[in-house]
Residue frames as qw, qx, qy, qz and C-alpha x, y, z in Angstrom:
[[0.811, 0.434, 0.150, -0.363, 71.35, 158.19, 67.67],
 [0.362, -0.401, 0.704, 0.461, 72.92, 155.54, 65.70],
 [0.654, 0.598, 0.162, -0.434, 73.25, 155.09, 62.32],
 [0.925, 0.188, 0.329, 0.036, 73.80, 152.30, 59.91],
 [0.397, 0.773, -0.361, -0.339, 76.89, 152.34, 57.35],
 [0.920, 0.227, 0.191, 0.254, 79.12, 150.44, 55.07],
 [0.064, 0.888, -0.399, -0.219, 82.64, 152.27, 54.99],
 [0.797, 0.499, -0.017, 0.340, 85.08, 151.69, 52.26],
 [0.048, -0.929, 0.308, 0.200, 88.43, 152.83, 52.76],
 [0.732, 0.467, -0.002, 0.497, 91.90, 153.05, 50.60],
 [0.470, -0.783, 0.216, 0.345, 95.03, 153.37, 52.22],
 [0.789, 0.439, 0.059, 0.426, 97.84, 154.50, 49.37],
 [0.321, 0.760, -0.183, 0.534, 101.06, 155.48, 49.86],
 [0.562, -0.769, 0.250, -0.173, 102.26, 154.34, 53.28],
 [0.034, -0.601, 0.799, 0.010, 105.13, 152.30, 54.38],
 [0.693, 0.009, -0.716, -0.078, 105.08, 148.79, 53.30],
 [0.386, -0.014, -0.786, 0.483, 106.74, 147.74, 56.62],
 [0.214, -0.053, 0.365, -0.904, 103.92, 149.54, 58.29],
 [0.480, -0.171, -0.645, -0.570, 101.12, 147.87, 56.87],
 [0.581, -0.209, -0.737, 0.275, 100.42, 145.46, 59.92],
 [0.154, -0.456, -0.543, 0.687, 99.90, 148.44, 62.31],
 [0.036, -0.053, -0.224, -0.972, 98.17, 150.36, 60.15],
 [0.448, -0.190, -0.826, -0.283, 95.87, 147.63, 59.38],
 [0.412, -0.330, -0.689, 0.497, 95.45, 146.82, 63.48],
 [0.041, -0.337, -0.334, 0.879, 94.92, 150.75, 64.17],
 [0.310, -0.040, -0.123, -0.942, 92.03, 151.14, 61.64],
 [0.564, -0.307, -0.759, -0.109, 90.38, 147.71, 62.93],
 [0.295, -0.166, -0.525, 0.781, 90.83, 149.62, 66.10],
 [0.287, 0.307, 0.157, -0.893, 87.87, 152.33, 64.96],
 [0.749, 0.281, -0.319, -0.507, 86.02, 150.37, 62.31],
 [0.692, -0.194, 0.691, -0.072, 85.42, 146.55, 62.35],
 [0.576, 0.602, -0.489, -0.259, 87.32, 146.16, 58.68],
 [0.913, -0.181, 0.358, -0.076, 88.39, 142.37, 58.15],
 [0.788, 0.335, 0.441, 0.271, 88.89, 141.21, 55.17],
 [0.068, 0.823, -0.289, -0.483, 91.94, 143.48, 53.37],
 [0.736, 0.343, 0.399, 0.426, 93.28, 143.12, 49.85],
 [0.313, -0.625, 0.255, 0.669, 95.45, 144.80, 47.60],
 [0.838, 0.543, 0.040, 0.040, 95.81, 145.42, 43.75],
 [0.862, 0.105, 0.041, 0.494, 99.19, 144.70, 44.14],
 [0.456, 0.693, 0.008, 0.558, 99.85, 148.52, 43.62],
 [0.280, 0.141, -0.631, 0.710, 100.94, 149.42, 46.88],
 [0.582, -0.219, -0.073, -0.780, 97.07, 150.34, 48.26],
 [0.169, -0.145, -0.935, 0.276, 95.39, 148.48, 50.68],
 [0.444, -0.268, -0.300, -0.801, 91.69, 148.15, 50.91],
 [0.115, -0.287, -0.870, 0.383, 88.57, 147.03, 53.53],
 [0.418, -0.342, -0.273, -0.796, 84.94, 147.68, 53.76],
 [0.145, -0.386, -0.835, 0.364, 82.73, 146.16, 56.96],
 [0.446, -0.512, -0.590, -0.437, 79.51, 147.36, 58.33],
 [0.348, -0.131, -0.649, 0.664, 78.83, 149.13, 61.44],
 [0.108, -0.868, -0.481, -0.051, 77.23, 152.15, 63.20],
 [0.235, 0.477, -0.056, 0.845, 78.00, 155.60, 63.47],
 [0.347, -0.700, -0.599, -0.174, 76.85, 157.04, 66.81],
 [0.525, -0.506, -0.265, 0.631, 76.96, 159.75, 69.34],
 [0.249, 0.889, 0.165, -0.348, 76.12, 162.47, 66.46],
 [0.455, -0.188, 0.588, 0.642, 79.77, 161.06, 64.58],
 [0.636, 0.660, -0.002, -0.400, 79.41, 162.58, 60.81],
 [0.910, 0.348, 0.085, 0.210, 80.73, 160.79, 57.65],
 [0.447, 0.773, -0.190, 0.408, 83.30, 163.43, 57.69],
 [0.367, -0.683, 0.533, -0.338, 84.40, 163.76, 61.65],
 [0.976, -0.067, 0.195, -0.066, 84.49, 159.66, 61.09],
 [0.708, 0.659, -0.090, 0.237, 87.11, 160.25, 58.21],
 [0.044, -0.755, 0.465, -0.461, 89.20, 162.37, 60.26],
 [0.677, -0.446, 0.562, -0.164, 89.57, 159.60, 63.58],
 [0.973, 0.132, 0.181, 0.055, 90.08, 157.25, 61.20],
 [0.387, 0.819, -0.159, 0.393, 92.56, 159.39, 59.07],
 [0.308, -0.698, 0.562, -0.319, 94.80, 160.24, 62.70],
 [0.922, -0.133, 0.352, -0.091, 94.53, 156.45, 63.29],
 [0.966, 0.161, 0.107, 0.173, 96.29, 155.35, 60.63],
 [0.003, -0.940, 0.290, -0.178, 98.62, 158.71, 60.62],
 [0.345, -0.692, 0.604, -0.194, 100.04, 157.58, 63.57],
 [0.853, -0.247, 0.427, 0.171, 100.59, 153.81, 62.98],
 [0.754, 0.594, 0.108, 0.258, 102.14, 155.03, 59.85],
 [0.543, -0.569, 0.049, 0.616, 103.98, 157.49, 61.29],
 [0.132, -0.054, 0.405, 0.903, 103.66, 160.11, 58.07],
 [0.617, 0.404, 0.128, -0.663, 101.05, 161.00, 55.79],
 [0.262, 0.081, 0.839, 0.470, 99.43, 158.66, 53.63],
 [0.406, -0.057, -0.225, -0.884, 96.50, 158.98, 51.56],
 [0.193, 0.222, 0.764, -0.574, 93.16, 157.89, 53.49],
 [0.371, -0.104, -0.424, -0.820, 89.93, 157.47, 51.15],
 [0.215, 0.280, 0.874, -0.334, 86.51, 156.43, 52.81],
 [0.411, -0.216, -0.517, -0.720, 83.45, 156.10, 50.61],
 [0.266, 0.151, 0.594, -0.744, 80.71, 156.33, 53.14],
 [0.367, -0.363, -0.676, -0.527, 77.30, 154.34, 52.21],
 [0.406, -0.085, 0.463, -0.783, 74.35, 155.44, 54.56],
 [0.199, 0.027, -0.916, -0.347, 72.40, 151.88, 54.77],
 [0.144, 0.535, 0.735, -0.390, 69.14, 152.68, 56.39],
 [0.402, 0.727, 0.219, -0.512, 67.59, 154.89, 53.65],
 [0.387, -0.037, 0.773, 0.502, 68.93, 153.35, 50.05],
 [0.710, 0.321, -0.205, -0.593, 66.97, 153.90, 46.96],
 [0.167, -0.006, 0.968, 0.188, 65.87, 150.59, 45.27],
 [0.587, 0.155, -0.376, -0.700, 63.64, 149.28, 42.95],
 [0.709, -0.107, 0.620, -0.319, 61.21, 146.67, 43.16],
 [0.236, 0.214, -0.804, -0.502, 61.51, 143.84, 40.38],
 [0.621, 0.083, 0.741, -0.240, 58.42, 141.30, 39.94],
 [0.237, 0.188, -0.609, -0.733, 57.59, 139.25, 37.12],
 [0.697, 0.117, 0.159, -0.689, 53.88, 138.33, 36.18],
 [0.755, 0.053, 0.651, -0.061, 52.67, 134.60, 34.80],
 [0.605, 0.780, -0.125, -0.105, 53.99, 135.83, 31.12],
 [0.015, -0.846, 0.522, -0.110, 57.28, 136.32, 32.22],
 [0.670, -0.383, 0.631, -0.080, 56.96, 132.90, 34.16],
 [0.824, 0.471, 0.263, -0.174, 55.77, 131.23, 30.65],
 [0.436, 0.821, -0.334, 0.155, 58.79, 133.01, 28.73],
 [0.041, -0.687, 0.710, -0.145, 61.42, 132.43, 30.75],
 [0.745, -0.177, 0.623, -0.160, 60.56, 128.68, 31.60],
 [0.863, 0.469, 0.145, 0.121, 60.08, 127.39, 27.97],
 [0.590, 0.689, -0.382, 0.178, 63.46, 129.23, 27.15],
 [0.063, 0.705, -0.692, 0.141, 65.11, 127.57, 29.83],
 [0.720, -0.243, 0.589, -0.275, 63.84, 124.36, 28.97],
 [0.193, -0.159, 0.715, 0.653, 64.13, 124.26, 25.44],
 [0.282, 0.562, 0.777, 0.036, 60.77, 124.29, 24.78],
 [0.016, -0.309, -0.216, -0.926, 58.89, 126.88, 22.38],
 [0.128, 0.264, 0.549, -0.783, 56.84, 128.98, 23.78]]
């Protein structure tokens, strides 16, 4: 059974000069793209995929964790915030022919 997520992870504390294979070996297990940095040595990436094969948020951590181990070749620190995206709360918003009345006149200048 698969199942939908959105993983977040923060690499801090590895070698600089490593970055580039770190990067490469957790695109290897997750399909992270887009990385950025605040500048503070930390490197960051979030993508969308699937968990499957009975994988938990935590046994996910851990391959991912060894992954980057080894292109690092030490320990760094390894954070993954794990969103499950097939059962979210949410709220529904609607607005009624008041709402339309209000909000048009004030964003036409007119009084209402």
């Amino acid at each position: 059974m698969s199942r939908y997520y959105e993983m977040d992870v923060e690499i801090l504390g590895h070698a600089p000069e490593k970055e580039d294979q770190i990067k490469t070996a957790a695109e290897e297990e997750w399909p992270f793209g887009d990385w950025w940095s605040t500048g503070e040595g930390d490197i960051h990436a979030s993508a969308q995929s699937t968990l499957s094969g009975g994988e938990s948020e935590e046994q996910f951590t851990e391959r991912l964790s060894v992954a980057v181990w080894r292109a690092d070749r030490s320990f760094c620190e390894v954070m993954v915030n794990a969103t499950y995206l097939e059962d979210l709360p949410y709220e529904t918003h609607t607005l009624d022919e008041n709402d339309y009345a209000r909000l048009m006149a004030a964003n036409t200048g007119e009084p209402t």
